[in-house]
C-alpha positions as CSV (number, residue, x, y, z in Angstrom):
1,X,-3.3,9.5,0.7
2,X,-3.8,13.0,3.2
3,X,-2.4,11.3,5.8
4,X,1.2,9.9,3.6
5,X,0.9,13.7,1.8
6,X,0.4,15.5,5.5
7,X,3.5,13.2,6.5
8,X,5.8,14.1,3.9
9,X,4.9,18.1,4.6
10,X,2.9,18.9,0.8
11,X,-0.5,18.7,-0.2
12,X,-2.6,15.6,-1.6
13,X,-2.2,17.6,-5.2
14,X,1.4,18.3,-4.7
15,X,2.1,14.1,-3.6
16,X,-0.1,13.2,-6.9
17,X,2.0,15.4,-9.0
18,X,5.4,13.8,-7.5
19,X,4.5,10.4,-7.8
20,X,2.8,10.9,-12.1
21,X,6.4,12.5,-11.9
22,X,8.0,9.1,-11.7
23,X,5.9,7.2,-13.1
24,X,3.5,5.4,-10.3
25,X,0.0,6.2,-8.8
26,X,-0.8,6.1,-5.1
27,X,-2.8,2.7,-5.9
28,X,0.1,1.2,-7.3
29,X,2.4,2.1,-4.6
30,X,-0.6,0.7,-2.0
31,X,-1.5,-2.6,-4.2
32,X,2.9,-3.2,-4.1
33,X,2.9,-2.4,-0.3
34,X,0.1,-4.9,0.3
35,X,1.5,-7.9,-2.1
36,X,4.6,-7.6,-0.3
37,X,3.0,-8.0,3.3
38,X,1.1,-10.3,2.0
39,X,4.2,-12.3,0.3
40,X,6.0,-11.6,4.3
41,X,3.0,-13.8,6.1
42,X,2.7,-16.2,3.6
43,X,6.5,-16.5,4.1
44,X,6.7,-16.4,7.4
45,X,3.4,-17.4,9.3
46,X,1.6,-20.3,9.6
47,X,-1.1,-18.7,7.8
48,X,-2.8,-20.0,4.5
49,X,-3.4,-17.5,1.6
50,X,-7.3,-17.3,2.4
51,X,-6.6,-16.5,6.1
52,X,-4.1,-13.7,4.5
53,X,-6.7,-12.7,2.0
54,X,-9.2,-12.3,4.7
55,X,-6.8,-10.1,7.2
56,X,-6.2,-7.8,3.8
57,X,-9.7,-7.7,3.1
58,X,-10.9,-6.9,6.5
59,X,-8.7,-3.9,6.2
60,X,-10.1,-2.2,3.3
């Protein structure tokens, strides 16, 4: 979350308030970024949902 916040020039408290301030949390706004990669290599890979599974999980 530093590094997004330091991206978008504010502070970690600053980000948090701006994103309670529509209505999402950084962890929602990760778990949708991650479904929808996930969604893209299912799509378009030759990759099985366990071998996606285990490319997200290595990552955490």
């Amino acid at each position: 979350m530093e590094t997004i916040a330091d991206e978008l020039r504010m502070s970690p408290r600053t980000f948090q308030r701006r994103l309670k301030e529509s209505g999402t949390t950084y962890q929602a706004l990760l778990d949708e970024v991650r479904r929808e990669a996930a969604c893209r290599l299912l799509g378009n890979t030759d990759l099985d949902a366990g071998e996606v599974a285990l490319r997200w999980a290595s990552r955490s």
